[in-house]
ROLUMDREN-703150 format. One record per atom (N, C-alpha, C): residue in one letter; x, y, z. Coordinates in steps of 0.2 Angstrom, whole numbers, padded with zeros to 4 digits, always signed. Example, Ala and Ser with C-alpha at 12.3 -4.5 7.8 and 13.67 -1.06 7.14 Angstrom:
# residues 2
A+0066-0028+0039;A+0062-0022+0039;A+0066-0016+0039;S+0064-0011+0035;S+0068-0005+0036;S+0064+0000+0039;
This chain:
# residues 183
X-0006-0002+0097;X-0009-0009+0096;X-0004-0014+0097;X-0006-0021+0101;X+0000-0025+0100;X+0001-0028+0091;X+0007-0031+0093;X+0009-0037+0086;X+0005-0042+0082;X-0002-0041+0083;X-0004-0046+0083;X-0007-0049+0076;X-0008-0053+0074;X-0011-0053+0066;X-0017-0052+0064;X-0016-0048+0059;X-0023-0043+0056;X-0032-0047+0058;X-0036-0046+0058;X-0040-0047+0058;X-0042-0054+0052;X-0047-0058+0051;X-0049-0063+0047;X-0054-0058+0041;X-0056-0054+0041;X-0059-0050+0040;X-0056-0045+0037;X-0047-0044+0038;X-0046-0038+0036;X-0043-0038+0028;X-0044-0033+0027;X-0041-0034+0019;X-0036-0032+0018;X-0031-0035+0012;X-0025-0029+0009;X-0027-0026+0004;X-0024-0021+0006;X-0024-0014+0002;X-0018-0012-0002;X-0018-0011-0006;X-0010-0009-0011;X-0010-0003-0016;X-0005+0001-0011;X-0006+0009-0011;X+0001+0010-0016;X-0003+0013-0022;X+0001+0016-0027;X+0007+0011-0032;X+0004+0005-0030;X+0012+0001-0033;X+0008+0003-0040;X+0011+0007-0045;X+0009+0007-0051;X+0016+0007-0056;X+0013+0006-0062;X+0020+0005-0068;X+0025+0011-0067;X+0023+0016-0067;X+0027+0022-0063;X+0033+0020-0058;X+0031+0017-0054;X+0036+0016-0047;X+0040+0012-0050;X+0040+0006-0056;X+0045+0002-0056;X+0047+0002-0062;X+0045+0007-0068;X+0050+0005-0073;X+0055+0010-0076;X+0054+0012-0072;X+0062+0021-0070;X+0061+0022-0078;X+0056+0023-0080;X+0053+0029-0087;X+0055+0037-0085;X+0054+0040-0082;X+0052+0046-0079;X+0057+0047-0072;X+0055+0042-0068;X+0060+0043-0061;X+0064+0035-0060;X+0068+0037-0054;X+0072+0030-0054;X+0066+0025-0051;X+0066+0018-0050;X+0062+0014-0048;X+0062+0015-0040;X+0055+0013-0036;X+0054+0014-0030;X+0063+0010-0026;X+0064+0013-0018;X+0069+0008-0017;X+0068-0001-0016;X+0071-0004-0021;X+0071-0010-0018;X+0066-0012-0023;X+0064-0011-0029;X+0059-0011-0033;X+0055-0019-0031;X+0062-0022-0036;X+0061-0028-0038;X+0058-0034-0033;X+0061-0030-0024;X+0058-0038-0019;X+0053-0034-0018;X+0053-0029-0015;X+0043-0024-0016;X+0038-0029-0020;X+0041-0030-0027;X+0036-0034-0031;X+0032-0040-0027;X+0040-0041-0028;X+0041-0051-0025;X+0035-0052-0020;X+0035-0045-0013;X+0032-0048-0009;X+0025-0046-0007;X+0025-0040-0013;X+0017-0039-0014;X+0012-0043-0016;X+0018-0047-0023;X+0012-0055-0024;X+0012-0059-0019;X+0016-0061-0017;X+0016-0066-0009;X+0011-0062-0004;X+0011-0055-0004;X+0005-0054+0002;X-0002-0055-0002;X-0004-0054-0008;X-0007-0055-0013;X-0009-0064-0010;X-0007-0066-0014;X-0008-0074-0014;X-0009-0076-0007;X-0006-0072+0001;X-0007-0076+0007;X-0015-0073+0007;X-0016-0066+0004;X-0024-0065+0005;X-0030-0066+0000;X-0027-0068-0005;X-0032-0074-0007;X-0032-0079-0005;X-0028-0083-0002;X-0029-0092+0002;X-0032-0090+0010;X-0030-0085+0009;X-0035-0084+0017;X-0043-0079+0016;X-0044-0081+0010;X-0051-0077+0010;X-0052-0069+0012;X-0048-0065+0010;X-0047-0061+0010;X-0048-0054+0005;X-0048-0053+0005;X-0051-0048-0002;X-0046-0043-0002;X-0044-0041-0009;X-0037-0038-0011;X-0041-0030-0014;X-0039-0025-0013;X-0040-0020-0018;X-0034-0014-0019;X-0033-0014-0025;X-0028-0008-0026;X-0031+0000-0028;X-0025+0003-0025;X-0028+0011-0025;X-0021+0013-0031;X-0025+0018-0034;X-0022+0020-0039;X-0020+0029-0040;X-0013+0031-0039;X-0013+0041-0039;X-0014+0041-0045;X-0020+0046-0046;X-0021+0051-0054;X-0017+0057-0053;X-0014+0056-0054;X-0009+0063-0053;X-0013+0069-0060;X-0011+0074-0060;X-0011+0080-0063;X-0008+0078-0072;X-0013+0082-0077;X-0009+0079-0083;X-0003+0082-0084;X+0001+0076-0088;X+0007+0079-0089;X+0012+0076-0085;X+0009+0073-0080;X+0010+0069-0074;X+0012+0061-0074;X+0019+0056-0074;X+0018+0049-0077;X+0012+0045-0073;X+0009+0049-0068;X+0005+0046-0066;X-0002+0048-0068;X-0003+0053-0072;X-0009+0055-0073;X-0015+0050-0079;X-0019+0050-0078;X-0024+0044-0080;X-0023+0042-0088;X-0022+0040-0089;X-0019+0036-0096;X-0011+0037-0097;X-0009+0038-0094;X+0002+0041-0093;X+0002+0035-0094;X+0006+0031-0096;X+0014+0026-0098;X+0013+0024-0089;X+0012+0028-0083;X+0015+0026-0079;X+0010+0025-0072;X+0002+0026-0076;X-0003+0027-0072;X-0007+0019-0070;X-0006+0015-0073;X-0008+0008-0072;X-0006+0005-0067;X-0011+0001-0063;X-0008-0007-0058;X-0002-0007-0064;X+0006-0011-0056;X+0011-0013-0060;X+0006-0021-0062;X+0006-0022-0070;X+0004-0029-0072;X+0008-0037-0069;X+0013-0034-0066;X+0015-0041-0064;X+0012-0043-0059;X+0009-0038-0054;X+0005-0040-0051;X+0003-0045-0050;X-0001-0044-0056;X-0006-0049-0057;X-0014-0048-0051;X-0015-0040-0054;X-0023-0040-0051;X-0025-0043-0054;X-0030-0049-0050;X-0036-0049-0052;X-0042-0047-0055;X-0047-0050-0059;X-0051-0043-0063;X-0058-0043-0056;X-0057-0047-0051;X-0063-0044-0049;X-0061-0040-0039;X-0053-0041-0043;X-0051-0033-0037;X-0051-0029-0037;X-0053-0023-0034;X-0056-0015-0037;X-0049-0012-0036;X-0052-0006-0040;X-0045-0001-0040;X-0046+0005-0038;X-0045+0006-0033;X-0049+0016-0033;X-0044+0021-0034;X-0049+0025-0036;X-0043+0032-0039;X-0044+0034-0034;X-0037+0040-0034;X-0035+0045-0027;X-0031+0050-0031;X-0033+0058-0029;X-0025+0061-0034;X-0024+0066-0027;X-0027+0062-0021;X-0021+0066-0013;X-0018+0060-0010;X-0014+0061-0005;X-0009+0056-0002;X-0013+0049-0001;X-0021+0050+0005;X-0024+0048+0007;X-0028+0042+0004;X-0027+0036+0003;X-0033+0035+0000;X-0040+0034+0000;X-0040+0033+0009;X-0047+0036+0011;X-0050+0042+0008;X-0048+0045+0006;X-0050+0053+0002;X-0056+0051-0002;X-0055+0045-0008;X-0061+0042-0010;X-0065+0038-0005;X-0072+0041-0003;X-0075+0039+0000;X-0077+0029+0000;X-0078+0028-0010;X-0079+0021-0009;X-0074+0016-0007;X-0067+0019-0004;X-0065+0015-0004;X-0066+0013+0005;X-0068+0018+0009;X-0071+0017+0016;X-0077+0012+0014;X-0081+0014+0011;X-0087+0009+0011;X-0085+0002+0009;X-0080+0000+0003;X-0079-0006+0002;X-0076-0009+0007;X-0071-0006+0012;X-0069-0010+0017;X-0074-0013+0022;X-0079-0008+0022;X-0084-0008+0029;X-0089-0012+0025;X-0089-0014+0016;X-0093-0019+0017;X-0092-0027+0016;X-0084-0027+0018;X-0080-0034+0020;X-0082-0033+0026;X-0085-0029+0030;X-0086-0031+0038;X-0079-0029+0041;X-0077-0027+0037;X-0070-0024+0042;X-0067-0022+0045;X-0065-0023+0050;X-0065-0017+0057;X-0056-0012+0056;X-0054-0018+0053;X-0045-0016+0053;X-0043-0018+0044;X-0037-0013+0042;X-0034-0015+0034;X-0025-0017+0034;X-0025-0023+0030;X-0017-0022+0028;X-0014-0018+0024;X-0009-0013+0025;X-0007-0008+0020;X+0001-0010+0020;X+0001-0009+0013;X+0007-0010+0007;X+0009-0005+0002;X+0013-0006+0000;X+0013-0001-0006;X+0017+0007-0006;X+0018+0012-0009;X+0023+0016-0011;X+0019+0024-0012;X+0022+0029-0010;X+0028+0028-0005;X+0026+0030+0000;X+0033+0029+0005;X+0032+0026+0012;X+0031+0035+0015;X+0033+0038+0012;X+0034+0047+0017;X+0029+0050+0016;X+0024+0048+0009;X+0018+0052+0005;X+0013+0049+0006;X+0012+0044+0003;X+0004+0041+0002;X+0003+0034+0007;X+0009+0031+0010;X+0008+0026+0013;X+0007+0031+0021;X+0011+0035+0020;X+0010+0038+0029;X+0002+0041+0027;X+0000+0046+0022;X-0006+0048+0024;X-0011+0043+0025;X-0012+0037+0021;X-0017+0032+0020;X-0017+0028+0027;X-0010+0029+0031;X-0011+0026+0038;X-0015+0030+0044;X-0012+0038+0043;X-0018+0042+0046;X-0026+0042+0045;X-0026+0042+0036;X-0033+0042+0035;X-0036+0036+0037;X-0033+0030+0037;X-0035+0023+0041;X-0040+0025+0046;X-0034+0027+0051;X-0035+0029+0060;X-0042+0031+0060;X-0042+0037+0057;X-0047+0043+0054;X-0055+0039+0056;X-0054+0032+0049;X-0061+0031+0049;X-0060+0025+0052;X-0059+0025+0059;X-0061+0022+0067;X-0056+0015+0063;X-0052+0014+0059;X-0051+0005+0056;X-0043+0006+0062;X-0042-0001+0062;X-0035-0003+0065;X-0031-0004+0058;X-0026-0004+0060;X-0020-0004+0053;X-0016-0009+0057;X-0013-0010+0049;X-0007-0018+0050;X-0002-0014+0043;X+0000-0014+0047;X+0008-0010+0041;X+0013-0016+0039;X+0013-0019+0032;X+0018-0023+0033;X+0026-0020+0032;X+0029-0019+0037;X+0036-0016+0036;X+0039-0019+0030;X+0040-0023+0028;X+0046-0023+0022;X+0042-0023+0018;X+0037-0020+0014;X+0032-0023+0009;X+0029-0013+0007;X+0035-0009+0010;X+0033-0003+0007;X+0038-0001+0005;X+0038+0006+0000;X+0044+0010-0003;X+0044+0016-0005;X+0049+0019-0005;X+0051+0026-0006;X+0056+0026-0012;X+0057+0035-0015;X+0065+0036-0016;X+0069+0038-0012;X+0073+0039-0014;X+0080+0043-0010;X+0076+0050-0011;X+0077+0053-0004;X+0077+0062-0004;X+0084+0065-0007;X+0083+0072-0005;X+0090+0074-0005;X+0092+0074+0002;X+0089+0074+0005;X+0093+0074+0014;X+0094+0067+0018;X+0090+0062+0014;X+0088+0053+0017;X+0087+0049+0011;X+0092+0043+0015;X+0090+0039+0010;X+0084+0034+0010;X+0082+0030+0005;X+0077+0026+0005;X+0076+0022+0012;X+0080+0019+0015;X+0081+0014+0018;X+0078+0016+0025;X+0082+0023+0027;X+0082+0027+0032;X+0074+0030+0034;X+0073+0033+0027;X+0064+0033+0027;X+0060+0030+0029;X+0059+0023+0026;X+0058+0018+0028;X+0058+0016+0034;X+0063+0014+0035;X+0067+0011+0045;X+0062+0019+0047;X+0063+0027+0047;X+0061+0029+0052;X+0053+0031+0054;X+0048+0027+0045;X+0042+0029+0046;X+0038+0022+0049;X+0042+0017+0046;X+0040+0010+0051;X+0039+0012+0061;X+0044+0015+0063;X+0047+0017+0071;X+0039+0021+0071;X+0036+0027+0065;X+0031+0032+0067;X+0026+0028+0068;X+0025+0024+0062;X+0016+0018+0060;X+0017+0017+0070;X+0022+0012+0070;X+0020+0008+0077;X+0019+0014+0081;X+0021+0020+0083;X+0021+0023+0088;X+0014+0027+0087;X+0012+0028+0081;X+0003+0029+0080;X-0002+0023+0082;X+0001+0018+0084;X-0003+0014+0086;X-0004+0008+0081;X+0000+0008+0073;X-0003+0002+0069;X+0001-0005+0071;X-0002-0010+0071;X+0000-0016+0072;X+0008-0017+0064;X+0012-0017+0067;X+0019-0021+0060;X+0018-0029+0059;X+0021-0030+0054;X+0021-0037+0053;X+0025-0035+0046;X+0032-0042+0045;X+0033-0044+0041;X+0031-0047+0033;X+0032-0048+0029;X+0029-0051+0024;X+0028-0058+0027;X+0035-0062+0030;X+0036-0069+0033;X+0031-0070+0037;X+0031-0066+0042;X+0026-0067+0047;X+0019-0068+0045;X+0018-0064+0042;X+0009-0065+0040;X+0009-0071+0034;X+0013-0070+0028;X+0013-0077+0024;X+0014-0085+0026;X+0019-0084+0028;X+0021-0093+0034;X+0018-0094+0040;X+0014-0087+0044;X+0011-0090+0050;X+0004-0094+0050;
């Protein structure tokens, strides 16, 4: 797909930014925590002034799990600042499409294409790109507005740079945080 900017129609999506990802309770904070935040309320706020509808997906991981449903580490991060009337939907696979309602709420924004954001970039950001694909939507990846850990063989950085290079070459439109908030 070309470069183009997301549809009027499309929504952002925000994949996994949970308390877990940034308060290094349990694991170190995603890479780059702190601008991740910065520029998920910035994508946050350009899709509320542009009439756009925001919803966050949330992993229920397994109990015992920081992410498992009531964990210290299982909540939207609060700084957010979701709104209470943006939906959340639970997922405990990569996919978020896996929850079926989150297919229907997009598709009853009238949406043909979604914005995705959110953590991380080699798990739940790559499956929820494919599962996008899946259900006939166009996708808009904003490149610096996603995150990983360091593996043991790659660092956070590398991941990133080398999953951004995969999204485009599957077809999703990229775009910056700049780009889509200042244009």
């Amino acid at each position: 797909m070309p470069n183009t900017a997301p549809s009027a129609a499309a929504p952002l999506i925000i994949i996994d930014l949970q308390t877990g990802m940034f308060d290094g309770r349990f694991d170190p904070p995603i890479h780059d925590a702190d601008t991740i935040a910065e520029r998920a309320r910035r994508l946050i706020a350009w899709a509320r002034r542009s009439g756009r509808k925001v919803a966050f997906v949330r992993h229920d991981g397994p109990e015992g799990d920081p992410l498992a449903p009531g964990a210290s580490g299982w909540p939207v991060w609060p700084p957010l600042g979701q709104a209470a009337d943006e939906p959340t939907f639970g997922k405990n696979v990569g996919n978020a499409f896996s929850n079926p309602d989150l297919g229907e709420w997009v598709a009853g924004q009238g949406a043909k294409d979604v914005v995705l954001i959110g953590a991380q970039t080699d798990f739940c950001v790559a499956a929820t790109v494919k599962g996008a694909f899946a259900e006939g939507l166009g996708v808009t990846v904003v490149s610096d507005a996603h995150s990983t850990l360091d593996s043991e063989k790659e660092k956070a950085s590398d991941i990133i740079t080398r999953h951004n290079e995969a999204f485009a070459g599957q077809g999703a439109r990229m775009a910056t945080t700049a780009e889509l908030t200042e244009g």
